[in-house]
ZATI-195478 format. One line per field, with one value per residue: residue in three letters; y, z, x of N, C-alpha, C in turn. Coordinates in nm, 4 decimals, decimal comma. Atoms other than C-alpha are relative to their C-alpha. Layout:
residu <- Ala;... .
n_c2 <- Y;... .
n_c3 <- Z;... .
n_c1 <- X;... .
ca_c2 <- Y;... .
ca_c3 <- Z;... .
ca_c1 <- X;... .
c_c2 <- Y;... .
c_c3 <- Z;... .
c_c1 <- X;... .
This chain:
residu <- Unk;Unk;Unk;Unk;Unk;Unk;Unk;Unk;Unk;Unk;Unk;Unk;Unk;Unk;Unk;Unk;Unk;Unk;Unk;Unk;Unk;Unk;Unk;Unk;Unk;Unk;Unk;Unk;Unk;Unk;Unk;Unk;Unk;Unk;Unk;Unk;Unk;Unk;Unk;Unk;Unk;Unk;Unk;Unk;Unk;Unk;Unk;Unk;Unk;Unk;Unk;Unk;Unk;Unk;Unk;Unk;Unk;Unk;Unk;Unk;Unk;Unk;Unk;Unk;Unk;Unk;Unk;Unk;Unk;Unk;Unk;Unk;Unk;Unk;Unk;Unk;Unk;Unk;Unk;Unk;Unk;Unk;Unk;Unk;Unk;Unk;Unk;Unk;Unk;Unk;Unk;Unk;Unk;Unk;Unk;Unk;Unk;Unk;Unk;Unk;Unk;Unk;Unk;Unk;Unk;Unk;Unk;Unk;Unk;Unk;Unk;Unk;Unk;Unk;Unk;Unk;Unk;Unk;Unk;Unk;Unk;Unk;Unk;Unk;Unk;Unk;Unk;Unk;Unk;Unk;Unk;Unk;Unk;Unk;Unk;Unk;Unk;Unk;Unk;Unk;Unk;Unk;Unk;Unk;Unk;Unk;Unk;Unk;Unk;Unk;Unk;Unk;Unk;Unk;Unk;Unk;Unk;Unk;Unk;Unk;Unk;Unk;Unk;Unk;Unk;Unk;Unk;Unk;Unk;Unk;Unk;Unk;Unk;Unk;Unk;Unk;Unk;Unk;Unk;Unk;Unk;Unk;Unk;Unk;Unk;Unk;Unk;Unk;Unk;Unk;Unk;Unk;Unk;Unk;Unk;Unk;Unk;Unk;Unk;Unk;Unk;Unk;Unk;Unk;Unk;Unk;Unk;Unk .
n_c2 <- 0,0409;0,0094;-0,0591;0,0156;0,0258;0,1204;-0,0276;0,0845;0,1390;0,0366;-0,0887;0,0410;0,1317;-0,0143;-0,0486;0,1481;0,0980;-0,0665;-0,0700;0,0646;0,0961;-0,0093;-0,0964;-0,0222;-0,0570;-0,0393;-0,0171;-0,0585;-0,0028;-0,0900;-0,0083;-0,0743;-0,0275;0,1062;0,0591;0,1301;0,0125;0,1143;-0,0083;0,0757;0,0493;0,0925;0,1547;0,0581;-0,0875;0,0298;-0,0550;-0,0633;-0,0940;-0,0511;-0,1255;0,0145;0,1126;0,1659;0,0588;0,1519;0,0881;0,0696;-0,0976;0,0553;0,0182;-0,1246;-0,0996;0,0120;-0,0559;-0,1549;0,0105;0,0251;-0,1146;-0,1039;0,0311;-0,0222;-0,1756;-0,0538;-0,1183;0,0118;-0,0866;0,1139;-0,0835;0,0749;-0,0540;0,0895;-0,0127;0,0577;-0,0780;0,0345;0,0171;0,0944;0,1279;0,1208;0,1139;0,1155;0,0649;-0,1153;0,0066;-0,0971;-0,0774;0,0161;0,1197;-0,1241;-0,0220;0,1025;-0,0322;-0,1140;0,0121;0,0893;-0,0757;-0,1385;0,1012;0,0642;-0,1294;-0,0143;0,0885;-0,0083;-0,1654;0,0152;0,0696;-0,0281;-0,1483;-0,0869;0,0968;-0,0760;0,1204;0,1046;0,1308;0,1132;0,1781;0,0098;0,1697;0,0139;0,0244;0,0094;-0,1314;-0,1141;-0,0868;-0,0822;-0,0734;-0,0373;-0,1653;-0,0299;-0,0142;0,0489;-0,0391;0,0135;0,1336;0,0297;-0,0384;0,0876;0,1696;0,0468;-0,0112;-0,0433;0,0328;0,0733;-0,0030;-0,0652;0,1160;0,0630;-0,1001;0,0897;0,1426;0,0002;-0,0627;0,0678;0,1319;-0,0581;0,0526;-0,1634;-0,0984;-0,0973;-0,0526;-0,1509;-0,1352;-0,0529;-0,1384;-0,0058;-0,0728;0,1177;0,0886;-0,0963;-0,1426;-0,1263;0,0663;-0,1021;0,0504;0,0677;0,1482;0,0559;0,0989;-0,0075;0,1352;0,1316;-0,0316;-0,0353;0,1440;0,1634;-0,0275;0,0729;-0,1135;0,0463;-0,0007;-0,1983;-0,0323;0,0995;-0,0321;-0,1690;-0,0597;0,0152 .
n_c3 <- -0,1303;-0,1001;-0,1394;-0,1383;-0,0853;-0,0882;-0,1159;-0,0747;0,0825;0,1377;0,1133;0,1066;0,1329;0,1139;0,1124;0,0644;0,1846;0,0949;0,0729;0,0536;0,0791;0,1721;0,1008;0,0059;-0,0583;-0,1717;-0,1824;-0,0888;-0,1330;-0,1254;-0,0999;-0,0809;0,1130;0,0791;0,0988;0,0966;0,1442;0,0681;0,1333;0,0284;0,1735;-0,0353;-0,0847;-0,0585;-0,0589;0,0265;-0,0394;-0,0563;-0,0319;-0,1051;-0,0003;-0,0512;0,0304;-0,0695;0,0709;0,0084;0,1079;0,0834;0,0413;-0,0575;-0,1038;-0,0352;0,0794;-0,0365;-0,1794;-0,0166;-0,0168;-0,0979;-0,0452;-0,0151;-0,0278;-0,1265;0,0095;0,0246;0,0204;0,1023;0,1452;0,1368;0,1098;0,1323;0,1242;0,0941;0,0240;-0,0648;-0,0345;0,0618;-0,1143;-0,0830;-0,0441;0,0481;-0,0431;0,0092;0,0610;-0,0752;-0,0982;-0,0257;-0,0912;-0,1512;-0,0776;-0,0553;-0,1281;-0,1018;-0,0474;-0,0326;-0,1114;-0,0999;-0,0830;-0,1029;-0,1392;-0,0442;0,0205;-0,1104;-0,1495;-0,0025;-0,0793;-0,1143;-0,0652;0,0354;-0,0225;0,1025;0,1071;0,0004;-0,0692;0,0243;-0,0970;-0,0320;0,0601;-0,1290;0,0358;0,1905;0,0336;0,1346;0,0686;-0,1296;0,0465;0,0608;-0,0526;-0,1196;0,0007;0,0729;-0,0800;0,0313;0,1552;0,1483;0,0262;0,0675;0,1683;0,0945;0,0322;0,1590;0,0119;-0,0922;-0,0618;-0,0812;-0,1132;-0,0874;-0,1003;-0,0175;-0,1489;-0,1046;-0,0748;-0,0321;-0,0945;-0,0020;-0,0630;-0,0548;0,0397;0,0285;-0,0655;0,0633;-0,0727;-0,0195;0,1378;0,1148;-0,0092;0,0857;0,0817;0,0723;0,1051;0,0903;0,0583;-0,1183;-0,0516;-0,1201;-0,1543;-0,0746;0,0592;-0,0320;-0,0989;0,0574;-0,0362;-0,0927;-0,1456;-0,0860;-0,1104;0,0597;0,0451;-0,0567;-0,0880;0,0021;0,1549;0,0332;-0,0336;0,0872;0,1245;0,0309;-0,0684;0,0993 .
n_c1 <- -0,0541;0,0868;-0,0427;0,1129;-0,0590;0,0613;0,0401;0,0890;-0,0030;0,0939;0,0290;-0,0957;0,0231;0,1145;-0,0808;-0,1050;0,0853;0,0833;-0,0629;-0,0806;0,0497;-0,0037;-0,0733;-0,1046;-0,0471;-0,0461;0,0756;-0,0900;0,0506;-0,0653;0,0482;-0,1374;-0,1183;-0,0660;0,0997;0,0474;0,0517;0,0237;0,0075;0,1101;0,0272;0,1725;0,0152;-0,1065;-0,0543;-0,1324;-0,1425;0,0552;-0,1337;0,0320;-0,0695;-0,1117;-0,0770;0,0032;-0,1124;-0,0032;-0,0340;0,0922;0,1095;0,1454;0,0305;-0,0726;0,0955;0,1389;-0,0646;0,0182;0,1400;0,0603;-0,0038;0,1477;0,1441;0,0349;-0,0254;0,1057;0,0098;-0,0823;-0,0016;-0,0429;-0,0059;-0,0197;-0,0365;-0,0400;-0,1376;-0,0913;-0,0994;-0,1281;-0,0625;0,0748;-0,0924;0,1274;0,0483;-0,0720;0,1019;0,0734;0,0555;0,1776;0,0534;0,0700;-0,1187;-0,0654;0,1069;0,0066;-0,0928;-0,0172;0,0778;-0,0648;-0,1269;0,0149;0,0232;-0,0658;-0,0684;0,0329;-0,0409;-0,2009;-0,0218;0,0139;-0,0956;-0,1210;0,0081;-0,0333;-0,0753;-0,1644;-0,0211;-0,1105;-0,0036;-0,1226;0,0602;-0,0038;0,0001;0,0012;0,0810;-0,0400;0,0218;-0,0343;-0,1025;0,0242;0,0640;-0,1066;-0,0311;0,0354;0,1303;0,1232;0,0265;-0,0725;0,0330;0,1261;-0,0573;-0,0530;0,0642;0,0556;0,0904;0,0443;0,0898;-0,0849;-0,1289;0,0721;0,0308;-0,0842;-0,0955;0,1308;-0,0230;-0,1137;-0,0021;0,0924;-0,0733;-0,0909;-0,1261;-0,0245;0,0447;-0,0449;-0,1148;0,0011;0,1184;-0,0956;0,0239;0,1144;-0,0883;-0,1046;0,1156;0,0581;-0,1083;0,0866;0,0966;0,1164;-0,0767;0,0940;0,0265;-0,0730;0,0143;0,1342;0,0507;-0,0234;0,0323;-0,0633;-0,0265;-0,0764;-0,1357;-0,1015;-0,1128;-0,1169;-0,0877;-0,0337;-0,1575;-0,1176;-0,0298;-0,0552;-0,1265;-0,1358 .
ca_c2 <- 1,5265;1,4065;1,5393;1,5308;1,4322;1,0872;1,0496;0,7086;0,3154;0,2685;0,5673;0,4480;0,1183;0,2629;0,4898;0,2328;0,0408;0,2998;0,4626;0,2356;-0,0369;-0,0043;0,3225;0,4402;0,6532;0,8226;0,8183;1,0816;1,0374;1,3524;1,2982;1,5378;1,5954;1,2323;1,1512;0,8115;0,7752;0,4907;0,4333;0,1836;0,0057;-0,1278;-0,3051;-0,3538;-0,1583;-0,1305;0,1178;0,3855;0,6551;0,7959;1,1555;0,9933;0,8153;0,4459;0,2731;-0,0767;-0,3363;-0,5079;-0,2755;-0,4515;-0,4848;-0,1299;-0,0066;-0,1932;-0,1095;0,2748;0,2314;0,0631;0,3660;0,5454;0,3190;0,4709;0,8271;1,0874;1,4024;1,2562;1,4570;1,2662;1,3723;1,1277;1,2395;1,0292;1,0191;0,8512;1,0375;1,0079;0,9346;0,6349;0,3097;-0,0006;-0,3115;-0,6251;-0,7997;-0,5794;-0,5976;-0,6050;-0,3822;-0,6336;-0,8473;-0,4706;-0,4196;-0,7228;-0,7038;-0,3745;-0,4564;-0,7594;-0,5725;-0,2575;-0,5529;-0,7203;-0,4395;-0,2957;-0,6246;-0,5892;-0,2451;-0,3064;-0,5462;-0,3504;0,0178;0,1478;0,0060;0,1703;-0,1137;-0,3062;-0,6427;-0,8966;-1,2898;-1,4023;-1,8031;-1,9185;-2,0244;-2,0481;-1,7501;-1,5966;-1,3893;-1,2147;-1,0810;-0,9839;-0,5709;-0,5481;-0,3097;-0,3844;-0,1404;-0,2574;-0,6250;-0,5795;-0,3664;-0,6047;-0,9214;-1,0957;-1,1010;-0,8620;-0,9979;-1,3093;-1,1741;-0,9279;-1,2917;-1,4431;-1,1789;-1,2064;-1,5309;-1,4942;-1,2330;-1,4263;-1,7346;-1,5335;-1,5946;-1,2204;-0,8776;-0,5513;-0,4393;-0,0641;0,2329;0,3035;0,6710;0,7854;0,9626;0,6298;0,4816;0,8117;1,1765;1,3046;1,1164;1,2790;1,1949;1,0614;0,7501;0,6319;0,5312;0,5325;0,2819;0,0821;0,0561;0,1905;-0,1613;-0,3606;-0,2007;-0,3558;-0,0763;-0,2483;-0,3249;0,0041;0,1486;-0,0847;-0,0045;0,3850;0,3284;0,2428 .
ca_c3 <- -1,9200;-1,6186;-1,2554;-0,8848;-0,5642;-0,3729;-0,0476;0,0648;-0,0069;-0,2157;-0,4256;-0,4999;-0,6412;-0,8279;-0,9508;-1,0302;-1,2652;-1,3921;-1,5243;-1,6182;-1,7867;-2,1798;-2,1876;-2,2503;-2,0861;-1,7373;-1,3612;-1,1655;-0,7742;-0,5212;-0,2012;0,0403;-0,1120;-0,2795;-0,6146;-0,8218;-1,1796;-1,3504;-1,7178;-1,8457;-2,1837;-2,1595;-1,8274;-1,8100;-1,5732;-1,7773;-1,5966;-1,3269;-1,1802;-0,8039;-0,6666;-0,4537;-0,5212;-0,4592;-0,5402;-0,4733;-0,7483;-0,8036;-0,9448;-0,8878;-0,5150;-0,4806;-0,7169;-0,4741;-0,1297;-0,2390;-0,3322;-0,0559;0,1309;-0,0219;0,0602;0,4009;0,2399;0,2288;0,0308;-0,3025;-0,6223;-0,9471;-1,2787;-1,6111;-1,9312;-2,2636;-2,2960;-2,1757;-1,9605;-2,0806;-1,7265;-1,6435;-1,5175;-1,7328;-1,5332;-1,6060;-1,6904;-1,6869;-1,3991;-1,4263;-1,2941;-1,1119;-1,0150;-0,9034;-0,6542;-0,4786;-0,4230;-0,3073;-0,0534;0,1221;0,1373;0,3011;0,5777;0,6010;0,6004;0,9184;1,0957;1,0250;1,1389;1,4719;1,5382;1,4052;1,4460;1,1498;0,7971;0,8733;1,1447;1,0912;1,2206;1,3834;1,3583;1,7281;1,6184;1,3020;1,0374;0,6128;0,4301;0,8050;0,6481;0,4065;0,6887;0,9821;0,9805;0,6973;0,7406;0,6795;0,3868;0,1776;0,2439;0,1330;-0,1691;-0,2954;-0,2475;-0,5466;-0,4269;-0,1501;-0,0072;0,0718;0,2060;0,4337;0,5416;0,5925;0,8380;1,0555;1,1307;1,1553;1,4217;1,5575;1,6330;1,7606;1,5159;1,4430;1,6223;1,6047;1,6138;1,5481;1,3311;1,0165;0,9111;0,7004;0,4570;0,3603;0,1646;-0,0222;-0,0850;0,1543;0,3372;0,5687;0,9172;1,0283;0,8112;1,0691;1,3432;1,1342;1,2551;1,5032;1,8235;2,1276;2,3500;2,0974;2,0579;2,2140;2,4198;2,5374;2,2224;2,1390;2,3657;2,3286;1,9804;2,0266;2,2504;1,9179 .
ca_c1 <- -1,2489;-1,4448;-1,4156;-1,5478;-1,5022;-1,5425;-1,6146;-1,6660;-1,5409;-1,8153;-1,7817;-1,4274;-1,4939;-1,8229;-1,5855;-1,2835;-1,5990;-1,7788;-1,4667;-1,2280;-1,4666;-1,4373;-1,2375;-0,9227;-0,7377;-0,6081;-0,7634;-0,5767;-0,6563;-0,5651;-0,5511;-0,3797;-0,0302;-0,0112;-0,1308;-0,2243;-0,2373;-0,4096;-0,3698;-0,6732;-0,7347;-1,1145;-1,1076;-0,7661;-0,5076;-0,1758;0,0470;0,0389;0,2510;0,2614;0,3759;0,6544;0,9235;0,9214;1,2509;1,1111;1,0642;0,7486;0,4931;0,1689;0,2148;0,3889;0,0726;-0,2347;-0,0367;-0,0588;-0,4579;-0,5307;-0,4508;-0,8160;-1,0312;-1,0381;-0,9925;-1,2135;-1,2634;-1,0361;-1,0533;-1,0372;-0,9884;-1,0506;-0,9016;-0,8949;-0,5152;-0,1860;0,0487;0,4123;0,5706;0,3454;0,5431;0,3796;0,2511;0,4675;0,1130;-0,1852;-0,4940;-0,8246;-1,0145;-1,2667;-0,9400;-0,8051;-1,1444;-1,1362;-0,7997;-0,7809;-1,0476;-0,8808;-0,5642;-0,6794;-0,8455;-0,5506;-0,3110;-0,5130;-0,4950;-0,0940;-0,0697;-0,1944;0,0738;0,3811;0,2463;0,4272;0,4927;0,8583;0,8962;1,2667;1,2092;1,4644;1,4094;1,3186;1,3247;1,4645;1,2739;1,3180;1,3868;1,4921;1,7646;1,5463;1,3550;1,6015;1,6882;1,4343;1,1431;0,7761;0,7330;1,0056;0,9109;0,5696;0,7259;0,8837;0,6871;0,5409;0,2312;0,1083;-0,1560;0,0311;0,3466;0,0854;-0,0567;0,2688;0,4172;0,0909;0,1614;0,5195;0,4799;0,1833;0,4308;0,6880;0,9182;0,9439;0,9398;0,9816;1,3377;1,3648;1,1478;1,3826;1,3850;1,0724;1,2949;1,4716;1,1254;1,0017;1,0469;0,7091;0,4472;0,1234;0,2781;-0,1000;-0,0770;0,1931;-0,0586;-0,4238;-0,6296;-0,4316;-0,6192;-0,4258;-0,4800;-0,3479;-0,0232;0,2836;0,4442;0,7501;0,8486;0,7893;1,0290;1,2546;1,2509;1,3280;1,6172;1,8641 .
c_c2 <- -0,0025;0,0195;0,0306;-0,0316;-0,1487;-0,0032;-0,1392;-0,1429;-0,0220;0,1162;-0,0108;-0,1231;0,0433;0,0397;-0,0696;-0,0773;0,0554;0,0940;-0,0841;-0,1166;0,0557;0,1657;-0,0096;0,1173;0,0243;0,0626;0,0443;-0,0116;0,0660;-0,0123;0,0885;0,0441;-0,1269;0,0548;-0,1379;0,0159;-0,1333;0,0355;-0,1197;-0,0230;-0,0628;-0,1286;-0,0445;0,0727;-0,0198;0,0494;0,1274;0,0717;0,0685;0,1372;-0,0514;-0,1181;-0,1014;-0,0747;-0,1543;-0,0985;-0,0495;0,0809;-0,0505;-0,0117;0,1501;0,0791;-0,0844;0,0598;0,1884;0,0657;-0,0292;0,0781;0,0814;-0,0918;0,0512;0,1707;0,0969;0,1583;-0,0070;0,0584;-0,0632;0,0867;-0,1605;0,0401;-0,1678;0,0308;-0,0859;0,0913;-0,0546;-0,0492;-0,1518;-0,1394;-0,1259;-0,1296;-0,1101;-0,0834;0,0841;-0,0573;-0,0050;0,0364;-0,0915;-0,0443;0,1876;0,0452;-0,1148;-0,0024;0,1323;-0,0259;-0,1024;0,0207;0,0576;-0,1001;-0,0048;0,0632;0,0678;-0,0525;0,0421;0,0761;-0,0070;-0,1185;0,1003;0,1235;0,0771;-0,1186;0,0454;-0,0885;-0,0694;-0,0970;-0,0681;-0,0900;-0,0464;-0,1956;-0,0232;-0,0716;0,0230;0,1412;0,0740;0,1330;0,1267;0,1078;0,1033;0,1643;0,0480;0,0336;-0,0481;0,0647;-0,0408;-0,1361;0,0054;0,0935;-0,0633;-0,1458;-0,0205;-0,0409;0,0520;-0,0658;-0,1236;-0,0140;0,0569;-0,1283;-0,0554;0,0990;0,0206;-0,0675;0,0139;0,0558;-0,0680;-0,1320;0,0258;-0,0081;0,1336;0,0934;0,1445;0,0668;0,1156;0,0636;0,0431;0,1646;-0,0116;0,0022;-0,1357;-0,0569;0,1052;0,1215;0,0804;-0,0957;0,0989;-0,1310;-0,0868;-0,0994;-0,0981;-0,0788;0,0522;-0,1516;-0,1146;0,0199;-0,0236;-0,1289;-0,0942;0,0399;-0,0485;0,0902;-0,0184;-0,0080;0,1285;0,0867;-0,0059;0,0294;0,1463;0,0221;-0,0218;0,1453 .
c_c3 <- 0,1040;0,1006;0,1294;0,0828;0,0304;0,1763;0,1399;-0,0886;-0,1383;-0,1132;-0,0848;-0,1139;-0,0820;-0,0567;-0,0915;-0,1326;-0,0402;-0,0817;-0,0673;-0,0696;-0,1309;-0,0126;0,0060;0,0216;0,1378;0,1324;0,0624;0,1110;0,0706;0,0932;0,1088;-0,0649;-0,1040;-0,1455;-0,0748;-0,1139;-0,0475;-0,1286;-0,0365;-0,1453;0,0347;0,1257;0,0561;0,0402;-0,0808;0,0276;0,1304;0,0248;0,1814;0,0125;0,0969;-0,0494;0,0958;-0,0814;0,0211;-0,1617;-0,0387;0,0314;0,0427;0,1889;0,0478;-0,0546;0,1442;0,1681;0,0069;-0,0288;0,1012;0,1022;0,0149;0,0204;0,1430;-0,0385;-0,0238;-0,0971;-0,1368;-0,1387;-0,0658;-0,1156;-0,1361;-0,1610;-0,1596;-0,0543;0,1038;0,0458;-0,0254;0,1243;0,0743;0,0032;-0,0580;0,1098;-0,0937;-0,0834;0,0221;0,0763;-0,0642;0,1012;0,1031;0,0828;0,0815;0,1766;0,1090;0,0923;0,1352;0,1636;0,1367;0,0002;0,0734;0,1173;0,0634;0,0677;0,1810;0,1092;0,0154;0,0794;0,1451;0,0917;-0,0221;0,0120;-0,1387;-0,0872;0,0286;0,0606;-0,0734;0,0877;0,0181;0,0330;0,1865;-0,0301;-0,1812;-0,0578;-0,1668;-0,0600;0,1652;-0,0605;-0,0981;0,0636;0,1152;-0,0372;-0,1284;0,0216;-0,0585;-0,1492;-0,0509;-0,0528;-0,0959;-0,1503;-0,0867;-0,0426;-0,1557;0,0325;0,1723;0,1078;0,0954;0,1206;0,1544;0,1224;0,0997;0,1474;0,1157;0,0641;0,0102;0,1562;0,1201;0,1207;0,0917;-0,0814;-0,0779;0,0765;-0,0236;0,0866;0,0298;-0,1076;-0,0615;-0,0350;-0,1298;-0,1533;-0,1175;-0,1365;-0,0717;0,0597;0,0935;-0,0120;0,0557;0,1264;0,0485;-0,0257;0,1121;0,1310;-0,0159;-0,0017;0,0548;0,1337;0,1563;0,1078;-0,0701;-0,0406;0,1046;0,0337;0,0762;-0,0818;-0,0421;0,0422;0,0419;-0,1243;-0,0010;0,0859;-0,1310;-0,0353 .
c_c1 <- -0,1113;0,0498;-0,0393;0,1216;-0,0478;0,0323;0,0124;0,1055;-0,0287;-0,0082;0,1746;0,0166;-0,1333;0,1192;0,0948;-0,0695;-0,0301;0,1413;0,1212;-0,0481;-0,0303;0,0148;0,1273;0,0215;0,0748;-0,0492;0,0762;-0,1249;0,0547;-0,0271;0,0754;0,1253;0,0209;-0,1365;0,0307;-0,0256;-0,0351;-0,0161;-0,1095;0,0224;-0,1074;0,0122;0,1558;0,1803;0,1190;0,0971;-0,0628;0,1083;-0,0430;0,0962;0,1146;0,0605;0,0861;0,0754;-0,0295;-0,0575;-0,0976;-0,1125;-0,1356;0,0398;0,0327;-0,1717;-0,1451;0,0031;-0,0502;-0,1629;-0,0718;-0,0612;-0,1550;-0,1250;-0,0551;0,0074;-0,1300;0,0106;0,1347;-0,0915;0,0709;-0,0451;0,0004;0,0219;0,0287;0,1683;0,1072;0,1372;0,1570;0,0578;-0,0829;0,0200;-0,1223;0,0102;0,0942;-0,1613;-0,1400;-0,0739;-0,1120;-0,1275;-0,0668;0,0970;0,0340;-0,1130;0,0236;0,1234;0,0298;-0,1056;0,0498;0,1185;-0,0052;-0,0053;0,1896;0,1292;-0,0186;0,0095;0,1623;0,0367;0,0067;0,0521;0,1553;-0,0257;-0,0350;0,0321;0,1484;0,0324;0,1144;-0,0587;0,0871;-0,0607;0,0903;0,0719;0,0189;-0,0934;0,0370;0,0230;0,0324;0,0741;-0,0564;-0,0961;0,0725;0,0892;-0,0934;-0,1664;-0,1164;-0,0128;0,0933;-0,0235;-0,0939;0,0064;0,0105;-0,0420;-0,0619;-0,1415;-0,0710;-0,0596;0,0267;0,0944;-0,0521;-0,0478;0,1256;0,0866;-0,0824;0,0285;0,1126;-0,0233;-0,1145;0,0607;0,0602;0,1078;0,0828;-0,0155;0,0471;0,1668;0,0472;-0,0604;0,1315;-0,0574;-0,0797;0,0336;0,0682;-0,1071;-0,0164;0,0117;-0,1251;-0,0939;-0,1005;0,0473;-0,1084;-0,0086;0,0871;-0,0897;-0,1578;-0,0141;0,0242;-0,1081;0,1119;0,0314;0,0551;0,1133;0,1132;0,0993;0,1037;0,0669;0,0486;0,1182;0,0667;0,1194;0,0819;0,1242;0,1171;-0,0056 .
């Protein structure tokens, strides 16, 4: 078994290649109370498991949303063991790893820009101007959207510009409790900047 700390961006994607290219086995990631499991077959991600439970539906966007998370983390403890943990949710198609880096990198971005329009992924939104697919957005918050999309990175784009147009806004903060079983409270307003937040809305939002 292999074991350390990382520290840094770049010491997660070394790590990500230097440990998951041509072995087999499992990449536990601690960070604070959460943890990440990656299962690997030479190169290619085939399942994973997290310490909270996330009742949404499509695994690959649920699995790069909760990575994304360390690229800004510091002080994560990893553990690599040759073995497959019995509890570890398989991938629909597996990943590979470089496809997994790149990714992971222009989510976190994009993710950040997001943030600092909506605050919180908890954010319910209501549909200012209609528009296609309105209905699947209207009392439905940010994290479950981007749960469930079929391809993250997209839907992350797509609500941008929604909100952007105006054709979205924020309607009220859903309770934490409702998405998963324990969060770290600081993730709720990491890395927005304070002038670009929309404090009407805001509370607005907290009078429901």
């Amino acid at each position: 078994m292999i074991s350390g700390y990382i520290n840094s961006r770049q010491d997660l994607v070394d790590l990500i290649n230097g440990c998951l290219l041509g072995k087999v086995g499992t990449l536990d990631l601690f960070f604070g109370n959460s943890l990440i499991s990656l299962y690997v077959e030479r190169g290619l991600i085939k399942g994973y498991k997290l310490s909270e439970e996330v009742y949404q539906k499509n695994k690959r966007s649920v699995l790069l949303y909760y990575l994304s998370e360390l690229m800004d983390a510091h002080q994560i403890f990893f553990t690599f063991k040759e073995q497959k943990d019995g509890d570890i949710v398989g991938l629909d198609e597996p990943l590979p790893v470089e496809e997994l880096v790149l990714q992971l990198q222009l989510v976190n971005t994009e993710l950040k820009s997001l943030m600092e329009k909506v605050i919180t992924p908890f954010a319910s939104l209501k549909v200012i101007k209609n528009f296609s697919d309105a209905h699947l957005y209207n009392g439905k918050s940010v994290y479950n959207l981007l749960m469930e999309s079929s391809n993250l990175l997209e839907e992350i784009r797509k609500l941008k510009k929604l909100l952007q147009e105006g054709y979205i806004d924020i309607g009220e903060f859903s309770s934490i409790e409702q998405h998963f079983t324990s969060i770290e409270i600081e993730y709720i307003l990491k890395d927005v900047q304070l002038d670009q937040v929309n404090a009407i809305t805001v509370f607005e939002s907290l009078k429901h």
